[in-house]
Every structure is written in C-alpha cells, then in structure tokens.
N, C-alpha and C positions, 0 to 999 in steps of 0.2 A: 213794473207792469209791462205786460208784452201786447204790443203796436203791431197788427197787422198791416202789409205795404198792400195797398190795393193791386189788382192783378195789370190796371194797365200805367199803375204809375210803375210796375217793377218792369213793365215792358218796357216804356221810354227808357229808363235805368240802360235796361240791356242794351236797346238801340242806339243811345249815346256811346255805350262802351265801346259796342263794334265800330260805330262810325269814326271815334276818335282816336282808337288802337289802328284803321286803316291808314287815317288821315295820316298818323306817325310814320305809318310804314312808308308812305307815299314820299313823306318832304324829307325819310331820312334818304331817300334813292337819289336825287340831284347832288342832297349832301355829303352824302361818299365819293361822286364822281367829280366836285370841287376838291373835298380832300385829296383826291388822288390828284389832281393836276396842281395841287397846291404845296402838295408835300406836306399836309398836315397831319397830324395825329389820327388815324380812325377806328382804334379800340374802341372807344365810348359807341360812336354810332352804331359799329356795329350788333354791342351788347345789344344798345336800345332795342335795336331794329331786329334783330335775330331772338333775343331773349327772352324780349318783354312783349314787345307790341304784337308781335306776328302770335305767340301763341293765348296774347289779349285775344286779338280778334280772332281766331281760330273758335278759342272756346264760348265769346261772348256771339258771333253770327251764328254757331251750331245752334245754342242754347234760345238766340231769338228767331230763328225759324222752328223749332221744339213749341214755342209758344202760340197760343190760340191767337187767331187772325179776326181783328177788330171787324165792325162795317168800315166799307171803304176806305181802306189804305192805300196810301199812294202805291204807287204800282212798282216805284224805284226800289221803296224798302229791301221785299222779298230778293229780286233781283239782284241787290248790292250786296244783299246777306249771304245769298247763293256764291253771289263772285269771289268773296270775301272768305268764304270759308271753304272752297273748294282749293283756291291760289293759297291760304294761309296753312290749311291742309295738308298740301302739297311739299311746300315749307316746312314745316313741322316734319313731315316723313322723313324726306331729307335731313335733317339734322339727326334725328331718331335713330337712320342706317349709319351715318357717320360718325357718332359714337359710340352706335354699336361695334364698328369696323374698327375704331381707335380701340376700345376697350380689349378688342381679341387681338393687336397686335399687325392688323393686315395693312395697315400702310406702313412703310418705313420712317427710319428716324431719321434726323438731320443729316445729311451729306458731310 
C-alpha cells in the first residue's frame, strides 16, 4: 500500500536535511585545521565534507526553498537556506570545473 508523506511533514524532512548536511560541513572545518596541525590523516574528512555533506546541503536547501512557505515561519529558516545553498553552490561549482580541468588533462602531473 502507498503512504502519502503529508507536505509539511516532507518539509521538516528537507529542513532537517539541509540543517544537518550544514551543521557537517561546519564542524568538519575546525577538524581539518586540527588535522593539519596534528599531522593526522585527512582523506576521510575531506570526502565527508566535499562529497557528501556540501552537495547534501546544496541539493536539500534548493529543494527547501522550491517548497511552499507555511504561516509564519521563523524568519532564520529561509535565510539559512539561502546561505546554505548559495556557499554550498558555490562548492559544488568549484569541484564541477576541477574535474572538469583534471578530466581534459590541464593541470599537470606529479613533479
């Protein structure tokens, strides 16, 4: 049998999504710049934070500002979603040209 998600339980859905794909991106930034001063491993982070969370919240703040606007929502929502997906955006592009740039060969190879 198929279960309809009501429209503003799929809202919170979204809004969780975006708020906690930020919240990632957020605490993985202190923790690369300990790794770095640590000399620890920072592949993992960086996957996390480049791979997963940033184009989480990219695609989940577009998607929750796309969605109809309740009565009176806090006013942060909109705002954080804006922030979130214009920086995460921005991110996303970036990665976008530089492997486009790796795939056609225009940076060099190891020294």
């Amino acid at each position: 049998m198929f279960y309809m998600i009501s429209p503003l339980t799929f809202r919170r859905i979204v809004r969780l999504a975006f708020v906690l794909a930020a919240s990632v991106v957020l605490v993985c930034m202190p923790w690369v710049l300990v790794a770095e001063a640590m000399g620890w491993y920072q592949r993992p982070v960086h996957i996390l934070q480049s791979l997963v969370a940033v184009p989480v919240a990219f695609l989940s703040s577009g998607l929750f500002l796309c969605l109809r606007i309740p009565e009176n929502p806090p006013a942060w929502e909109r705002r954080a979603a804006w922030a979130v997906f214009i920086l995460s955006g921005a991110w996303v592009a970036m990665l976008v040209l530089v492997w486009v740039a790796l795939s056609r060969g225009m940076f060099p190879g190891p020294a």
